[in-house]
FILUM-961561 format. One line per field, with one value per residue (C-alpha): residue number from 1; x, y, z. Coordinates in steps of 0.5 Angstrom, whole numbers. Each point is the difference from the previous one (the first is absolute). Layout:
# residues N
resi <- NUM, ... $
u <- X, ... $
v <- Y, ... $
w <- Z, ... $
***
This chain:
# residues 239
resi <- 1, 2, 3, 4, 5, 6, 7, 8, 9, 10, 11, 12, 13, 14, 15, 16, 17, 18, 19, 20, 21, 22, 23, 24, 25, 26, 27, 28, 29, 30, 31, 32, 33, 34, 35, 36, 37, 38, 39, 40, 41, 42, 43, 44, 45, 46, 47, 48, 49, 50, 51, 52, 53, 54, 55, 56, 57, 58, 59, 60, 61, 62, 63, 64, 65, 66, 67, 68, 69, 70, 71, 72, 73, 74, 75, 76, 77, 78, 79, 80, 81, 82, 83, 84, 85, 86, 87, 88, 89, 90, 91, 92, 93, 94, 95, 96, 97, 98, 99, 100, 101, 102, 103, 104, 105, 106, 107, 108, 109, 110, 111, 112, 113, 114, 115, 116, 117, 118, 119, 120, 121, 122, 123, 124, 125, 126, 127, 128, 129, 130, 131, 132, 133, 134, 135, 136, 137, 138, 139, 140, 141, 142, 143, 144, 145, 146, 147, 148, 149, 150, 151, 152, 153, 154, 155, 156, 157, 158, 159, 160, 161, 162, 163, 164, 165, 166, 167, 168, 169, 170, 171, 172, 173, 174, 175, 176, 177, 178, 179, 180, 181, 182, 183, 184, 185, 186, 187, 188, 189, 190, 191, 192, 193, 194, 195, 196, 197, 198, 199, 200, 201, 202, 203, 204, 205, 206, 207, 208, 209, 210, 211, 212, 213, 214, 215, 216, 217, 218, 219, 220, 221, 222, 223, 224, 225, 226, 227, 228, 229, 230, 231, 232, 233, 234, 235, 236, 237, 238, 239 $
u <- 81, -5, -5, -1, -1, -5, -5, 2, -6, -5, 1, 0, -6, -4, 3, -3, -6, -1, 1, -6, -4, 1, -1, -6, -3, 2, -3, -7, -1, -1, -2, 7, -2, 3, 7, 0, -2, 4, 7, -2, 0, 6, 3, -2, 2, 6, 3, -3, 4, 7, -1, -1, 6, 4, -2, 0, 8, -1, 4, -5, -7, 0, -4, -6, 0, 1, -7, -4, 3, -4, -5, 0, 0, -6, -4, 2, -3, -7, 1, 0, -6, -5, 1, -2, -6, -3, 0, -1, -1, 6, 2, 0, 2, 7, -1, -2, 6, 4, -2, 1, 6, 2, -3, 4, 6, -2, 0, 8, 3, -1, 2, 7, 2, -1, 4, 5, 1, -1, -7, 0, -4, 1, -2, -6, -2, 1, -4, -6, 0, -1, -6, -4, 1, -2, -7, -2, 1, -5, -4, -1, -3, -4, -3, -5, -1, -2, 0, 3, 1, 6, 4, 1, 5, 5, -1, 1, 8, 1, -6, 4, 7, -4, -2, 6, 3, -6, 1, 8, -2, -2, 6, 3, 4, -5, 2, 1, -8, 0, -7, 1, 2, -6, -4, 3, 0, -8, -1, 4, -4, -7, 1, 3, -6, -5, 4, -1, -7, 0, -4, -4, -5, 5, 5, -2, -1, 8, 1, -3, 2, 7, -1, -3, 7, 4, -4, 1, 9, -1, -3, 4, 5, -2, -3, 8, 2, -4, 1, 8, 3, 8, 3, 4, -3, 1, -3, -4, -8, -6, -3 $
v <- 23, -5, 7, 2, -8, 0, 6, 1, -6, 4, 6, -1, -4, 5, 5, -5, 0, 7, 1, -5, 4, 7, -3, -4, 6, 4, -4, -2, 7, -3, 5, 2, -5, -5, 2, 2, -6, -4, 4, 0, -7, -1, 5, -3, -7, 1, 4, -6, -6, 5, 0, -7, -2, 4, -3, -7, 2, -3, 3, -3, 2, -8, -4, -1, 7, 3, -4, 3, 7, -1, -2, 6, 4, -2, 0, 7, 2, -4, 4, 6, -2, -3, 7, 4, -5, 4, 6, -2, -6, -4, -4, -8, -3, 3, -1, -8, -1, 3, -4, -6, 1, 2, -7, -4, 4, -2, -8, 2, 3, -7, -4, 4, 0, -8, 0, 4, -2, 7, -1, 5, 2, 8, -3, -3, 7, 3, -5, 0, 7, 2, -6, 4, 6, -3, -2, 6, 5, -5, -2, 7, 1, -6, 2, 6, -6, -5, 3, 2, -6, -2, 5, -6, -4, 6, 3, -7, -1, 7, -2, -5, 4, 5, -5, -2, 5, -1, -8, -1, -7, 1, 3, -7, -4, -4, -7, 0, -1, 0, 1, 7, 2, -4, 4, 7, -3, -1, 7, 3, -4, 1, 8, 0, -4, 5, 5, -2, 1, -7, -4, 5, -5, -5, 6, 1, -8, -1, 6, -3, -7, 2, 5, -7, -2, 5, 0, -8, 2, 6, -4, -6, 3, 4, -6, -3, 7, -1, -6, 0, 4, 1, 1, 4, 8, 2, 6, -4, -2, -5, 0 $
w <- 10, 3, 3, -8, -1, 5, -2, -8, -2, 4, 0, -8, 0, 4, -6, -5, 3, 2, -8, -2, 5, -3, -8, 3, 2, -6, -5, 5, 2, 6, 6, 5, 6, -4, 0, 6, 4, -5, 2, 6, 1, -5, 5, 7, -3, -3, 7, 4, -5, 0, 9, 0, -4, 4, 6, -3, -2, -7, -7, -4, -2, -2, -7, 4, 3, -6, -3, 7, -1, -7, 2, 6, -6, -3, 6, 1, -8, 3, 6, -5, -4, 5, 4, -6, -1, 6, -3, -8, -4, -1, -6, 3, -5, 2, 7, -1, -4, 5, 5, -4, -1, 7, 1, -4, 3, 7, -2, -5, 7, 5, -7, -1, 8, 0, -6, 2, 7, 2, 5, 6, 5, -3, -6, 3, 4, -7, -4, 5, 2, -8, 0, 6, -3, -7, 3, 5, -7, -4, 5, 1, -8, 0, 6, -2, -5, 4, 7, 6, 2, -5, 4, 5, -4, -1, 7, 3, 1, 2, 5, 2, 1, 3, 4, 2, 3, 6, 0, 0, -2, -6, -2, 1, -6, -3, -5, -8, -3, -7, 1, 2, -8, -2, 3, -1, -8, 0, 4, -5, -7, 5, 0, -7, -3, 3, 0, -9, 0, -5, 4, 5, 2, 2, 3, 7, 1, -2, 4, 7, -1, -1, 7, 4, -3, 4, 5, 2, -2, 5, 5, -1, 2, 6, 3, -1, 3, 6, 2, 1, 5, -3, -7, -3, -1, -8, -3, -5, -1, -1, -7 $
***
């Protein structure tokens, strides 16, 4: 049936993920906050992508959706050990190598969906709302590296929709910039970087550099917001 197609792929990825969080923890020794914020993401994730299918009416999880639902799920194991960080040292190679790879996924899902034709603005919302998540959770490790300053590139777009729900105009559909994914990239390499501790006198430099970025794309948009007066609404945001 079309309903069993819709939720199967992700209801089975979050079950593959909630295991590899289970073995990471087992093996690591790592303290209970961890996988409990990492289900706890997984959880909330997947119940958010499952409502959003079924109001899209759609039967298919989709190729490049499935790419993204991977990465959700990597995300979800950082989420886990940068929330065990807080309290106990954390292997961060392990972290990095994860980040790495939900990275290079996040390049692998725009690549699938213009190879198969299968560009929606579901898969748009998905894509970028697991790219902000990504970037509020590392810019919450690095941050007691570098500062409290660093949290501003991970709490920048829910700034924005938040601000959003104040300012209608904010909400307005804003033009394709491929720009936005550069950007969102070099934040995520940024915080990655510093996040590594291989270049700890160069970190807080690329970091700041890559938060002017967000600042002009941000901004670029913003002032492209509030200098028109109509356009379709649509539940998406700026980075």
């Amino acid at each position: 049936m079309a309903i069993k197609e819709v939720h199967l792929a992700p209801i089975g990825l979050a079950g593959l993920g909630g295991a590899g969080v289970l073995v990471i923890w087992a093996a690591e020794g790592l303290p209970p906050i961890g996988w409990m914020a990492a289900l706890a993401y997984l959880v909330v994730s997947n119940a958010l992508l499952l409502g959003a299918l079924r109001r899209a009416r759609t039967s298919r999880l989709g190729w490049a959706n499935a790419v993204t639902a991977m990465r959700s799920t990597l995300v979800a194991i950082i989420t886990g050990l940068v929330a065990a960080s807080f309290v106990a040292p954390i292997p961060v190679p392990l972290l990095v190598g994860l980040v790495v790879s939900a990275l290079v996924l996040d390049a692998v899902d725009g690549w699938v969906a213009r190879r198969t034709g299968t560009m929606t603005e579901l898969g748009a919302r998905f894509d970028m709302e697991v790219d902000a998540f990504l970037l509020l959770v590392l810019s919450a490790y690095v941050a007691p590296i570098l500062g409290l300053w660093v949290l501003a590139i991970g709490l920048m777009r829910y700034v924005f929709v938040a601000a959003g729900w104040v300012l209608p105009r904010l909400r307005l559909r804003l033009p394709y910039r491929y720009w936005r994914k550069v950007v969102t990239a070099a934040q995520g390499i940024a915080l990655t970087l510093a996040a590594s501790g291989l270049v700890p006198e160069l970190g807080g430099v690329v970091v700041a550099l890559a938060l002017v970025l967000l600042l002009e794309s941000f901004g670029r948009d913003v002032v492209w917001l509030a200098l028109r007066t109509r356009a379709p609404r649509v539940e998406v945001g700026a980075t």
